[in-house]
N, C-alpha and C positions, 0 to 999 in steps of 0.2 A: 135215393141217395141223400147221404145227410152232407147238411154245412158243417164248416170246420166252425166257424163262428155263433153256431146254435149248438155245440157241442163245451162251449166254457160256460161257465158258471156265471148263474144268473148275477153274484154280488159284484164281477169284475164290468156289465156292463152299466149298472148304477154310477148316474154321475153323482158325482160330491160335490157337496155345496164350497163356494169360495173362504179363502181362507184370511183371517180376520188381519188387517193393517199391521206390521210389528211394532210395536212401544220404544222410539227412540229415548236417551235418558233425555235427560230433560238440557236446554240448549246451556244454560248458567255449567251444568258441569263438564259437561266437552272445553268449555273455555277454562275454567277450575283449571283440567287437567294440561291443556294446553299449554296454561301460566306457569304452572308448577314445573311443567316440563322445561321449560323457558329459565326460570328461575336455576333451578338443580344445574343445569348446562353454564349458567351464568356461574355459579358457583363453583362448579369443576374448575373451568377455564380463570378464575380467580385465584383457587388454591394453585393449579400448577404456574401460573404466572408469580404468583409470589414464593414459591419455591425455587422455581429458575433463576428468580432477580438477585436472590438472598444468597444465591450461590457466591462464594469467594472470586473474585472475578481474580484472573492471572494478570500481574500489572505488565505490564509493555515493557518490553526492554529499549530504555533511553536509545535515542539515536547516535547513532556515531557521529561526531563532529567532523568536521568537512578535509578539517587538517588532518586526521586520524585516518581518515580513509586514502587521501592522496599519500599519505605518507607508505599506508599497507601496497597501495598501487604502484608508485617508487619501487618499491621493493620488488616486487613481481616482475616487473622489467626489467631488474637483473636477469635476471632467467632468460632474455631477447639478448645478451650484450655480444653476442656472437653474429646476431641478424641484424643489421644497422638501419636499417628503415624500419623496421616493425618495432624495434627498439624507442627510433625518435618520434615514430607516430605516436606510440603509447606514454611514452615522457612529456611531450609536447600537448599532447591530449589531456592527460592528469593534469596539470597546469593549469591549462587554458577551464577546465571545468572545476578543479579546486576555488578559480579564481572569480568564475561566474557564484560560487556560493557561498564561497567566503563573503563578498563584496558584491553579490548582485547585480555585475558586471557582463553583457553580454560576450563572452569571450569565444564561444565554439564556433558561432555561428559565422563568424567574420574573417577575411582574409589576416594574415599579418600585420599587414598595413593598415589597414582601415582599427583594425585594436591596438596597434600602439599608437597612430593617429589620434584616438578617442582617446587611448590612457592618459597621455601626454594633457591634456586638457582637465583631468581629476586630481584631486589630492588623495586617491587611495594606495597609491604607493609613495614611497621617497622615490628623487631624483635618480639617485643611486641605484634604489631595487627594479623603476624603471628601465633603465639604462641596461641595467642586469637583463632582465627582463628580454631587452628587442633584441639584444646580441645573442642570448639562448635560444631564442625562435629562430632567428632569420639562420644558426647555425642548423638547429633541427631542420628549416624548411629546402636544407640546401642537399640535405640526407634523401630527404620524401621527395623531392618533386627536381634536384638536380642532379641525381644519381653520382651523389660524391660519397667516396666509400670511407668514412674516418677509422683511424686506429682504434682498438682498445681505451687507450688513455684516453681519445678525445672521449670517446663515450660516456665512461666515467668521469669525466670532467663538467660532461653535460648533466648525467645524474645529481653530480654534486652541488651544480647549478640551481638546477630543479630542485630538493631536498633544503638549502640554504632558504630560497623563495621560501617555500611553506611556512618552516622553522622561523624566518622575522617575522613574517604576517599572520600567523596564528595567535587567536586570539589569547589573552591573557589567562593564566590559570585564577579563578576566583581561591582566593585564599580560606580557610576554613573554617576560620573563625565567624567570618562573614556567610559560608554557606552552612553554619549548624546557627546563626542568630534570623535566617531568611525564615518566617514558619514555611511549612510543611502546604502545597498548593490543595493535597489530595483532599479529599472528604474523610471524614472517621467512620468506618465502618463498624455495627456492633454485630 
């Protein structure tokens, strides 16, 4: 009987000699390419940054002033003058936060008392608007927290309470003359 293994060919059982080291490039170009690579990426990342920058940016639409919004707020509680506590919460609210931003004025956070207490002690209102002022509260707070049901009118009378507030303590309109000689704050864009 024969081998299976004495049956192949004498050149498949020939070993071959080893085969010679491979020739890396040489170490200066691997860095070469590294750099360049580095570079090119650095360059991408430059060009699209300054295309993004150079973009028109959209300017900010001005904030609404503080009067302007209590005023839009006023307004919207009409729409309550049928609910008389949700009414004077939301009247008495506008107010009391018109008036913490108008003047800086901790007003939400504080009972009745303890903010006409403290008012009473400032010059940011008149005598007068003060006065106005506790009598519009302590009527609202008699709505919210004494379950007193007022008419229509009075409601409206509170509204109009509230609305007069804003309207004297809103700040003065800059005249135009004076807001086209103010330059221009923004940067010049080319």
């Amino acid at each position: 009987m024969t081998n299976a293994s004495s049956s192949s060919t004498p050149a498949a059982d020939v070993l071959r000699d080893i085969k010679p080291p491979v020739e890396f490039p040489h170490t200066w170009l691997w860095f070469a390419l590294v750099a360049g690579g580095l570079i090119l990426l650095a360059a991408i990342i430059a060009v699209v940054l300054y295309f993004l920058l150079r973009r028109k940016e959209i300017p900010a639409a001005p904030p609404i002033p503080a009067h302007v919004r209590a005023k839009q707020k006023l307004d919207e509680a009409l729409a309550l003058i049928g609910q008389p506590k949700p009414f004077c919460t939301l009247v008495s609210n506008t107010v009391r936060f018109y008036l913490e931003e108008r003047f800086t004025f901790r007003a939400p956070e504080r009972t009745t008392e303890e903010f006409l207490y403290e008012l009473q002690n400032t010059n940011l209102l008149l005598p007068d608007q003060k006065e106005s002022l506790g009598e519009f509260l302590k009527r609202c707070d008699l709505v919210k927290f004494a379950q007193y049901e007022p008419r229509e009118l009075e409601l409206k009378d509170l509204h109009g309470s509230a609305v007069r507030l804003v309207e004297e303590t809103e700040p003065a309109p800059v005249p135009a003359e004076v807001a086209a000689a103010t330059p221009n704050p923004q940067p010049a864009t080319t």
